[in-house]
BAFI-659145 format. One record per residue: z, y, x of N, C-alpha, C, O, CB in turn; residue in three letters. Coordinates in steps of 0.1 Angstrom, whole numbers, padded with zeros to 4 digits, always signed. Glycine has a CB too. Example, Ala and Ser with C-alpha at 12.3 -4.5 7.8 and 13.67 -1.06 7.14 Angstrom:
BEGIN
+0078-0057+0132+0078-0045+0123+0078-0033+0132+0085-0033+0142+0090-0045+0113ALA
+0071-0022+0128+0071-0011+0137+0079+0000+0129+0080+0011+0134+0057-0006+0141SER
***
This chain:
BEGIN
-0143+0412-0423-0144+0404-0411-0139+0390-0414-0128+0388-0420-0135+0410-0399UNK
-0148+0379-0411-0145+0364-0414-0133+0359-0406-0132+0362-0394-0156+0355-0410UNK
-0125+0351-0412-0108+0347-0409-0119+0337-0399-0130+0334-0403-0093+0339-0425UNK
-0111+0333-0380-0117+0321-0377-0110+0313-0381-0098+0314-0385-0120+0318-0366UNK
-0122+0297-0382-0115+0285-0387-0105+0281-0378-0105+0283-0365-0124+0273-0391UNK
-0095+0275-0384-0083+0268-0375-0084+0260-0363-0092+0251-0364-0075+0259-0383UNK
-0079+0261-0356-0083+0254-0345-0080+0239-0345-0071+0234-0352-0077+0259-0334UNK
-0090+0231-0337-0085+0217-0343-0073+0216-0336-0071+0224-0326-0096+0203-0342UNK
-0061+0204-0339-0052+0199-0336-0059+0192-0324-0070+0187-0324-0045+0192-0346UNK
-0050+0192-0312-0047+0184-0299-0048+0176-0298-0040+0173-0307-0040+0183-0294UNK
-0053+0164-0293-0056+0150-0294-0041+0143-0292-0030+0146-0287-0067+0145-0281UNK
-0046+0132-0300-0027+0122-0296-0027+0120-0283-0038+0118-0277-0023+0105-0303UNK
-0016+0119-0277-0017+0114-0263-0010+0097-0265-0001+0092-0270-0007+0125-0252UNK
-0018+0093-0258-0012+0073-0256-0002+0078-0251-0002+0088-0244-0020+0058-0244UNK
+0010+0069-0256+0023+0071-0248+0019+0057-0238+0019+0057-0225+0042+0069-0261UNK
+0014+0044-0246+0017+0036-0238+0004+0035-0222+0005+0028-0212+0018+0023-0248UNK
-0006+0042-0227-0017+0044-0219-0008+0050-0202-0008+0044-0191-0030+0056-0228UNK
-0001+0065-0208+0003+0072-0198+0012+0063-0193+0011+0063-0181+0006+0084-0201UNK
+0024+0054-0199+0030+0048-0189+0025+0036-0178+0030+0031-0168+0040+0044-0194UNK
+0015+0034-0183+0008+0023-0178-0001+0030-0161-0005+0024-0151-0003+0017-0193UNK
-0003+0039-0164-0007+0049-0154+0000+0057-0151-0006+0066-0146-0016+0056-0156UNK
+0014+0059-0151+0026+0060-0145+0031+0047-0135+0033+0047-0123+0035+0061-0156UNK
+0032+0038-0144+0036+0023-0134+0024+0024-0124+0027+0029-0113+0035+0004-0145UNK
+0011+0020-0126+0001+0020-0115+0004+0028-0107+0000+0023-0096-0011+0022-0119UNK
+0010+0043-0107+0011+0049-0096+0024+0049-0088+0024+0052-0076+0008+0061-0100UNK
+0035+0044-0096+0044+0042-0088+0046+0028-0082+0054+0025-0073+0053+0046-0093UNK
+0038+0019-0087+0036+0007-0079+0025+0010-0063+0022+0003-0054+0029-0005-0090UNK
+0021+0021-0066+0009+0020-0053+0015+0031-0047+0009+0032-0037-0009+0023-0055UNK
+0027+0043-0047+0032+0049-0040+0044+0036-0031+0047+0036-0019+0037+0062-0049UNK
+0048+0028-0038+0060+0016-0034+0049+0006-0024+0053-0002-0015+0068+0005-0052UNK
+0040+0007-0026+0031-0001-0017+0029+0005-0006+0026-0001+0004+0018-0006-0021UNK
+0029+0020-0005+0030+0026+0010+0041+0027+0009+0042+0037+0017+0024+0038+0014UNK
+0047+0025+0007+0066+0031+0010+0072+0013+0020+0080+0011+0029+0080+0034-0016UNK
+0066+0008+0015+0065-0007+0019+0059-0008+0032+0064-0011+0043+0057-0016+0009UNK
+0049-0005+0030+0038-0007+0045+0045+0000+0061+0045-0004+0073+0019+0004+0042UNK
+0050+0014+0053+0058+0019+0067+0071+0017+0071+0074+0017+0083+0059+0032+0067UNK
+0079+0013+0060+0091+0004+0063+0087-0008+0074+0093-0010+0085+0095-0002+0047UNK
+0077-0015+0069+0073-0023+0080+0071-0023+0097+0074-0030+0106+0064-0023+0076UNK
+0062-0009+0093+0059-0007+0105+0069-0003+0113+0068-0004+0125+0052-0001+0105UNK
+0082+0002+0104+0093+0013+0114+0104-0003+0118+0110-0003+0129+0105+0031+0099UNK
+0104-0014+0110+0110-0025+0113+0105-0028+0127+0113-0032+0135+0109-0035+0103UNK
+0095-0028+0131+0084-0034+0138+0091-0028+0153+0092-0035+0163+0066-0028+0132UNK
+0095-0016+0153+0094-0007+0165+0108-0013+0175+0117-0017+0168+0096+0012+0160UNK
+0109-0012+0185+0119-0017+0192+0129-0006+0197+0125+0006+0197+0114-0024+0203UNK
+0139-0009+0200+0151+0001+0205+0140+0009+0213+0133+0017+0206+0165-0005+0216UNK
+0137+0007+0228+0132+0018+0233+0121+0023+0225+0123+0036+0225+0128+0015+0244UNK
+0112+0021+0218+0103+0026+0209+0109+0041+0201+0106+0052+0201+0101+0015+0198UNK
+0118+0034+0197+0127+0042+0188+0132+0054+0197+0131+0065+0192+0140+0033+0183UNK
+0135+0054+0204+0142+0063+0217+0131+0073+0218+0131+0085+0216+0144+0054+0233UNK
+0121+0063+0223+0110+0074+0226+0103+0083+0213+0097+0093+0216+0098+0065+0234UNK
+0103+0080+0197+0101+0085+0190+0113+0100+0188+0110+0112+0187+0099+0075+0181UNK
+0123+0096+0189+0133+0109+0189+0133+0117+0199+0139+0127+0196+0146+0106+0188UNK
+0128+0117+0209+0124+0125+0221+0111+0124+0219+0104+0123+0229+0129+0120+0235UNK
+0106+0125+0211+0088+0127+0209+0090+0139+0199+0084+0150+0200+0077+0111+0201UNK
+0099+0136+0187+0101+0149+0178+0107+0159+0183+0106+0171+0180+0108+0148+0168UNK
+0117+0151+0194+0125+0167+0199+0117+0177+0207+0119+0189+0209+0139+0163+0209UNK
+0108+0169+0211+0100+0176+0220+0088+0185+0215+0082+0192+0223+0096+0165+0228UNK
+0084+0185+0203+0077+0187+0196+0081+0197+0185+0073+0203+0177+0074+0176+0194UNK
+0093+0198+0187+0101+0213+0182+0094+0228+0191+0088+0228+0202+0123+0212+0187UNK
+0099+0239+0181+0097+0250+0191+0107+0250+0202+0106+0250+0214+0099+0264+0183UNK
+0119+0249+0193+0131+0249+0205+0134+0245+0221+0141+0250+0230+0138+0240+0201UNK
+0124+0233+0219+0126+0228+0233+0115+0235+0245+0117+0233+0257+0123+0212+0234UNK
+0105+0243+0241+0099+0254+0243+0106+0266+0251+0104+0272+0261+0094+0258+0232UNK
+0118+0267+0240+0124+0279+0244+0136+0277+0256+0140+0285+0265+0130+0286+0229UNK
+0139+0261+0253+0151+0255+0257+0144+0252+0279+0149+0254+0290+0155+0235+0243UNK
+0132+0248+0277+0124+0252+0291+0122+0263+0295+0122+0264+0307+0112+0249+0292UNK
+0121+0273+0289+0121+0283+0295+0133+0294+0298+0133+0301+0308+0114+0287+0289UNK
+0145+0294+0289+0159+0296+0295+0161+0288+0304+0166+0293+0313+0170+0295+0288UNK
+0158+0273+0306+0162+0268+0317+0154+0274+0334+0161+0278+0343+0161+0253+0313UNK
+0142+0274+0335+0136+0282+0343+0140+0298+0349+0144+0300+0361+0125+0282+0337UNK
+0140+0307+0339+0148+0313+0343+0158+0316+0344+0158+0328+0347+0147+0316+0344UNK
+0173+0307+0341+0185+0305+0348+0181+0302+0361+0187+0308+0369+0193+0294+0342UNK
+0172+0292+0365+0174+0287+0377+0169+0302+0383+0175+0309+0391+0166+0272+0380UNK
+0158+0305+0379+0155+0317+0394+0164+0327+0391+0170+0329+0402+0138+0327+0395UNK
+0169+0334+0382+0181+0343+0382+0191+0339+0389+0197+0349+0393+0187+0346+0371UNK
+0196+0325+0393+0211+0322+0401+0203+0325+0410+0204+0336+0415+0220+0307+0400UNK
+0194+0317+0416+0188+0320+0426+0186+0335+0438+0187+0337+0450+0179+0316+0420UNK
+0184+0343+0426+0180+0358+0434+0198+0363+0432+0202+0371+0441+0164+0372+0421UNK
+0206+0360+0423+0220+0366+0428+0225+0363+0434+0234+0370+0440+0228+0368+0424UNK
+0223+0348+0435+0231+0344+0455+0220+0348+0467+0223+0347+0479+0236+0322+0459UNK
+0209+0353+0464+0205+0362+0475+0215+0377+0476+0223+0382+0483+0188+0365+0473UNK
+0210+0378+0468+0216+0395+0468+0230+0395+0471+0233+0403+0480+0215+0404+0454UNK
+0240+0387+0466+0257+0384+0469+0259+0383+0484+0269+0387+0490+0262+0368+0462UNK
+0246+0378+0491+0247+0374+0506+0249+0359+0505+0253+0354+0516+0260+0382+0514UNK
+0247+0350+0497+0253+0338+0499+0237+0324+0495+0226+0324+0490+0270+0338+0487UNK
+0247+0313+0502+0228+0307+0499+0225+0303+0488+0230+0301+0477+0223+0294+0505UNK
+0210+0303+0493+0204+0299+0478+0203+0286+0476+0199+0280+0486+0189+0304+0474UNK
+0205+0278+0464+0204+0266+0461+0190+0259+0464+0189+0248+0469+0207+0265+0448UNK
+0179+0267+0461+0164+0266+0458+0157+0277+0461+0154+0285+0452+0161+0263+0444UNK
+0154+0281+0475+0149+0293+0475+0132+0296+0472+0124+0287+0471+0152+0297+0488UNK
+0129+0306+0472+0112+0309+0465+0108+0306+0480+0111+0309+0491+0107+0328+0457UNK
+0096+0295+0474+0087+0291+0462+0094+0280+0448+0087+0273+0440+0074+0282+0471UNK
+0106+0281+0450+0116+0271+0441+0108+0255+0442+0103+0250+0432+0118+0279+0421UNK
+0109+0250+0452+0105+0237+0452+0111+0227+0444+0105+0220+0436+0107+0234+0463UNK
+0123+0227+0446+0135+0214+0437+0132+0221+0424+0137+0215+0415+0157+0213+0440UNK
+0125+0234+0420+0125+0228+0403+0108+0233+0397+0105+0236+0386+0140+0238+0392UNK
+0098+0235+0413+0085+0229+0406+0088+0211+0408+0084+0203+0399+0068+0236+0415UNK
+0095+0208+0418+0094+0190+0412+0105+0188+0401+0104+0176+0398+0098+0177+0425UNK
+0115+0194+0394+0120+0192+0378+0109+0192+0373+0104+0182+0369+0129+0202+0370UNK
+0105+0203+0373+0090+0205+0362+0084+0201+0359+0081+0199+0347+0081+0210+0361UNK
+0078+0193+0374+0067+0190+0373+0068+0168+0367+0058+0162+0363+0060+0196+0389UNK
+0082+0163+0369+0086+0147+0362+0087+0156+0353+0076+0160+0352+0100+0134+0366UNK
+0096+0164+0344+0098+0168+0329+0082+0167+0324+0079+0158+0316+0106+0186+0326UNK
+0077+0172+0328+0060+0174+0323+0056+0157+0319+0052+0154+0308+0047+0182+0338UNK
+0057+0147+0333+0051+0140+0334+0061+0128+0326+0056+0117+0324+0046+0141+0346UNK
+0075+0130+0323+0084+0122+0313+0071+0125+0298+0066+0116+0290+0104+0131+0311UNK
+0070+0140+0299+0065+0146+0281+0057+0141+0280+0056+0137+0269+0061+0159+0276UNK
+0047+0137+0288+0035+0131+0285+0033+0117+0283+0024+0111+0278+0028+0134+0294UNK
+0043+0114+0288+0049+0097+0290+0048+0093+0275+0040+0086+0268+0068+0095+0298UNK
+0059+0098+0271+0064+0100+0256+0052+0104+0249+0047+0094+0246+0076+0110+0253UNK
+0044+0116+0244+0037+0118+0235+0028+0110+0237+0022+0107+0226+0034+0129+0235UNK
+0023+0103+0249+0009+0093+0244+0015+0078+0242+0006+0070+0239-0006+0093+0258UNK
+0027+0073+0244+0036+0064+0238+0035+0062+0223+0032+0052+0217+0049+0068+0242UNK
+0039+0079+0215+0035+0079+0203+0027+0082+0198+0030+0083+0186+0040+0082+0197UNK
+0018+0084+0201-0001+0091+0199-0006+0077+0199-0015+0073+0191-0010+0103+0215UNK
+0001+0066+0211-0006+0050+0210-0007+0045+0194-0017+0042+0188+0006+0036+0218UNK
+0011+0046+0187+0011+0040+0180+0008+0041+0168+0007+0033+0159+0017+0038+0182UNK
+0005+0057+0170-0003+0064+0158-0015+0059+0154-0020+0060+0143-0005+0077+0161UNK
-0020+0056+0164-0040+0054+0166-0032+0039+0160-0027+0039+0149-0053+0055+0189UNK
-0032+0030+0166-0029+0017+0157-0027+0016+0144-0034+0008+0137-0019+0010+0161UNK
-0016+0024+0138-0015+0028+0124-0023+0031+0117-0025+0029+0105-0009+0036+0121UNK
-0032+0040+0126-0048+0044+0120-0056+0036+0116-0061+0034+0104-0056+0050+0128UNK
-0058+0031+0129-0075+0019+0125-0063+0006+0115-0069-0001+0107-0086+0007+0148UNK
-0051+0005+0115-0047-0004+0103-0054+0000+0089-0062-0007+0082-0031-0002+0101UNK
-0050+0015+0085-0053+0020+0072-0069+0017+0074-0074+0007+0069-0047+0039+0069UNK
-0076+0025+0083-0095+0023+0084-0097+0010+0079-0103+0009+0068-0104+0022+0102UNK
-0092-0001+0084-0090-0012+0080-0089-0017+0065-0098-0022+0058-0082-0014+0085UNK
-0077-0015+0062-0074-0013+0049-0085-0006+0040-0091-0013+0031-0062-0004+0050UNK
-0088+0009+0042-0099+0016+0033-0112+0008+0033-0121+0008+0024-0102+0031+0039UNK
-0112+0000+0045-0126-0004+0041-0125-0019+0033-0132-0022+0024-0135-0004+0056UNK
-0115-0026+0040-0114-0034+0025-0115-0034+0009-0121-0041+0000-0107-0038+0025UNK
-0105-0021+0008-0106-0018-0003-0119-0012-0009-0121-0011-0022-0098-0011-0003UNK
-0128-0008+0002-0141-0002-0006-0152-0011-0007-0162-0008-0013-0147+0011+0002UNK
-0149-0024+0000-0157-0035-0004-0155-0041-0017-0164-0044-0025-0156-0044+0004UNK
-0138-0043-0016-0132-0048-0031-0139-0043-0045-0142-0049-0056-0116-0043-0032UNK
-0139-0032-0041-0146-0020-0054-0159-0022-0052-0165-0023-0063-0144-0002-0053UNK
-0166-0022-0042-0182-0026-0043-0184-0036-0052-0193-0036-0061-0188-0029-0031UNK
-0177-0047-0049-0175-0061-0053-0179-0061-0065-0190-0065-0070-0163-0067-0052UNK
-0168-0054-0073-0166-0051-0085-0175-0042-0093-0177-0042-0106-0155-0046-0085UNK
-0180-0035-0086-0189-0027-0092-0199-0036-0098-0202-0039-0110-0194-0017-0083UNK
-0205-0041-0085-0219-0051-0085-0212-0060-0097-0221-0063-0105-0223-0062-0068UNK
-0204-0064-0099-0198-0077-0109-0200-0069-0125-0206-0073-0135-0177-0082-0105UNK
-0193-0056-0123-0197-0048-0138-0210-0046-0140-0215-0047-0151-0191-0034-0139UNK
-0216-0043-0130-0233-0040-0134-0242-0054-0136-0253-0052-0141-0241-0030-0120UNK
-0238-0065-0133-0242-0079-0133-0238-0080-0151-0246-0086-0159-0233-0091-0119UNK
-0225-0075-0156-0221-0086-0169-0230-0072-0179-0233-0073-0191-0198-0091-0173UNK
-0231-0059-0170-0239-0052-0184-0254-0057-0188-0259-0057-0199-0242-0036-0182UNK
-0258-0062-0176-0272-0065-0175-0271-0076-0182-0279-0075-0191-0278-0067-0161UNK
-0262-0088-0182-0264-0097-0192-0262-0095-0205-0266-0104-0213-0258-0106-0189UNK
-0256-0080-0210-0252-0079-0226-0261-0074-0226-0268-0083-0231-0240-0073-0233UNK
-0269-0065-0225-0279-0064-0226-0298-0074-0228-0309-0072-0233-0277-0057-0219UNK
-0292-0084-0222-0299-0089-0221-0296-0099-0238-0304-0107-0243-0300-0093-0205UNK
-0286-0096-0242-0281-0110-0251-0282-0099-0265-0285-0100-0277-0260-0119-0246UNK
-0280-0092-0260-0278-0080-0276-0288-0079-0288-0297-0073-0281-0277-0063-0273UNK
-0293-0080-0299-0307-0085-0302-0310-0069-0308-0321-0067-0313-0309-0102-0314UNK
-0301-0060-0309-0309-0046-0312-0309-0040-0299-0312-0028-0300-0302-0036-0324UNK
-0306-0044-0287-0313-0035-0273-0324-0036-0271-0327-0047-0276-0310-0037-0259UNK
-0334-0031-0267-0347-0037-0262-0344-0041-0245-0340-0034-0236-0361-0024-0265UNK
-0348-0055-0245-0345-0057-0232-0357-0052-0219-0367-0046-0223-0344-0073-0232UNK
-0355-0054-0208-0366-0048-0197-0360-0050-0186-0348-0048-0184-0372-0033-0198UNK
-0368-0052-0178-0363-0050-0162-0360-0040-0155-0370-0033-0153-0369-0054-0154UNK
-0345-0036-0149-0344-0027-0146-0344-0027-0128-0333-0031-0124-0334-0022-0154UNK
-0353-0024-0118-0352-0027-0109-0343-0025-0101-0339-0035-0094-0358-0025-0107UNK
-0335-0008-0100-0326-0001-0098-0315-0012-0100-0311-0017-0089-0326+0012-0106UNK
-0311-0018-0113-0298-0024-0120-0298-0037-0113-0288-0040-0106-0297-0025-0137UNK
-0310-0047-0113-0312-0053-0102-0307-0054-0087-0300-0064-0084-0320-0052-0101UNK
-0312-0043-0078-0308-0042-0067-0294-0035-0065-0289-0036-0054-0317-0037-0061UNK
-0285-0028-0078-0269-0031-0078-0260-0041-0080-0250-0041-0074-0264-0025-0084UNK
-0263-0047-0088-0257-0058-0092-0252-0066-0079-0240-0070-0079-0266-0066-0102UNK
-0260-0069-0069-0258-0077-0056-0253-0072-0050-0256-0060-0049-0267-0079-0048UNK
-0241-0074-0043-0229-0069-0036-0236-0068-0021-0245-0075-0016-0214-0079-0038UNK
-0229-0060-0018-0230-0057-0002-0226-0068+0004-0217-0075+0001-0221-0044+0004UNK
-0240-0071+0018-0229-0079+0026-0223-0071+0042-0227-0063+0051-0238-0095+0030UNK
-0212-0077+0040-0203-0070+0051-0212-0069+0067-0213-0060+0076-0187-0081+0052UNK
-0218-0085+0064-0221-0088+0078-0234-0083+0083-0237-0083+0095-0222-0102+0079UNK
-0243-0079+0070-0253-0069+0074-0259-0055+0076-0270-0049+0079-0259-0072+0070UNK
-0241-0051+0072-0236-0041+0075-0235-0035+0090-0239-0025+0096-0226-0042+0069UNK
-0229-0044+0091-0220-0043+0110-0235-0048+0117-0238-0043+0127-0200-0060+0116UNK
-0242-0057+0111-0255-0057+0124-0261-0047+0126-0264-0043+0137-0265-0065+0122UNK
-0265-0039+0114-0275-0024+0113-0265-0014+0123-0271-0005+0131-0275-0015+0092UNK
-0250-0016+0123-0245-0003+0128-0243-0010+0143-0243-0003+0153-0231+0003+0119UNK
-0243-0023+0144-0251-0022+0159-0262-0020+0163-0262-0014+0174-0252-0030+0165UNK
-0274-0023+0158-0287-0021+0160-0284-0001+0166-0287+0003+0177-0298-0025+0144UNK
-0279+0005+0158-0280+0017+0157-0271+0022+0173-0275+0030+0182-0273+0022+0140UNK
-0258+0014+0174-0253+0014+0187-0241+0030+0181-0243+0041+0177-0270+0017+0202UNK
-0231+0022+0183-0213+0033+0179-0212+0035+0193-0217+0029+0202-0195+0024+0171UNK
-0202+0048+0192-0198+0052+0202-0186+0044+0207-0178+0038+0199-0197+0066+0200UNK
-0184+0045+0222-0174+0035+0229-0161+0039+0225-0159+0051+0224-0174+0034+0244UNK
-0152+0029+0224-0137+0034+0219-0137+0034+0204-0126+0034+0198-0133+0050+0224UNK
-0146+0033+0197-0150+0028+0186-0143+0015+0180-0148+0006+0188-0163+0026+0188UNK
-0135+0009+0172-0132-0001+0170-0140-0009+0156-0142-0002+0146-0118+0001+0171UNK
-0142-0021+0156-0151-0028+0149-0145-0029+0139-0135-0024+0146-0156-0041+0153UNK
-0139-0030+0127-0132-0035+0115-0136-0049+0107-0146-0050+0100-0133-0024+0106UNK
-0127-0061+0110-0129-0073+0108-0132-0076+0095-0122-0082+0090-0121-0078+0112UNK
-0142-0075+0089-0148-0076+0076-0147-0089+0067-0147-0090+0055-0160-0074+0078UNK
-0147-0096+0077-0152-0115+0074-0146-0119+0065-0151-0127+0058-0151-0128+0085UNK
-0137-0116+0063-0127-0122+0054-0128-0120+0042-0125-0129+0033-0117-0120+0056UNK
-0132-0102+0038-0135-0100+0025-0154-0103+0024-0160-0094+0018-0129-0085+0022UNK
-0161-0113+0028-0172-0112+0025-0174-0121+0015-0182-0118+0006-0179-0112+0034UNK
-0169-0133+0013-0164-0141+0007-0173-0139-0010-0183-0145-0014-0148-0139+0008UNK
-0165-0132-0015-0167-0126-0029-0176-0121-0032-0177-0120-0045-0159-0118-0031UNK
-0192-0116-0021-0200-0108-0023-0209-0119-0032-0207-0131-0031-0205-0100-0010UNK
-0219-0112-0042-0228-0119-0041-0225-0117-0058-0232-0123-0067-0227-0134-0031UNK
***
């Protein structure tokens, strides 16, 4: 039986490659660590208020913490019947379907308070992603523009027109982007993302 040959050795690893893509990542985790710092500077006392009673509320606990309270109230209720003595709130428990029913309408107060500011945070990042995916288009079209010229300069390529490489090289424009997706017609509540600024560069 033939010995197998040795396996090859493991490639070197770049030390300095990997830290360099170490730094890149911890500079773009510190760039979101930044952005929400921001945003949490941004929020006002009551803001704030209403975020901690948006989590608290958003526990199991306070689930459980409504419902011991409910029935405490009808249990006192039915033992000062039975004791002979009055009832605070007798059935149909009026004074605490109207607790209930402001607690409900406080909860709701609060969760679409922070559901607002969520959705803003959102179309920020949408925002954001789509700049960034122009930035990279940009760039793309710019890489495929300087291959096309080494090629074109290199005297052992054979040169030729590539139509495909042609119609990449030209960067997107933003603005005839957003007309097509009107023509086509977005749904309402839909927010536009302000493009103009990175169109600049196309081309």
């Amino acid at each position: 039986m033939k010995a197998r040959p040795p396996a090859p050795p493991p490639p070197e690893i770049d030390d300095s490659a990997v830290d360099s893509e170490l730094d890149q990542i911890s500079q773009n985790i510190a760039a979101v660590q930044q952005f929400y710092k921001r945003e949490e500077r941004k929020l006002s006392r009551s803001q704030r208020l209403l975020e901690r009673i948006s989590r608290f509320i958003g526990q199991p606990a306070f689930a459980g913490i409504v419902l011991i309270f409910v029935a405490g109230w009808v249990v006192a209720n039915v033992v000062l019947r039975e004791l002979g003595l009055t009832e605070f709130d007798a059935a149909p428990y009026f004074w605490l379907q109207g607790i209930v029913g402001l607690s409900a309408l406080l909860t709701t107060t609060v969760v679409l308070g922070k559901q607002n500011r969520l959705a803003q945070l959102e179309v920020q990042r949408a925002h954001l992603d789509l700049k960034v995916t122009l930035l990279t288009e940009q760039k793309a079209a710019k890489l495929i523009d300087l291959l096309e010229e080494l090629r074109r300069d290199l005297p052992n390529v054979k040169d030729r027109h590539d139509s495909d490489a042609a119609a990449l090289k030209q960067a997107m424009n933003p603005d005839l982007v957003l007309a097509a997706l009107d023509e086509r017609g977005e749904p309402d509540g839909v927010p536009k993302p302000d493009v103009a600024l990175d169109a600049s560069g196309s081309g």
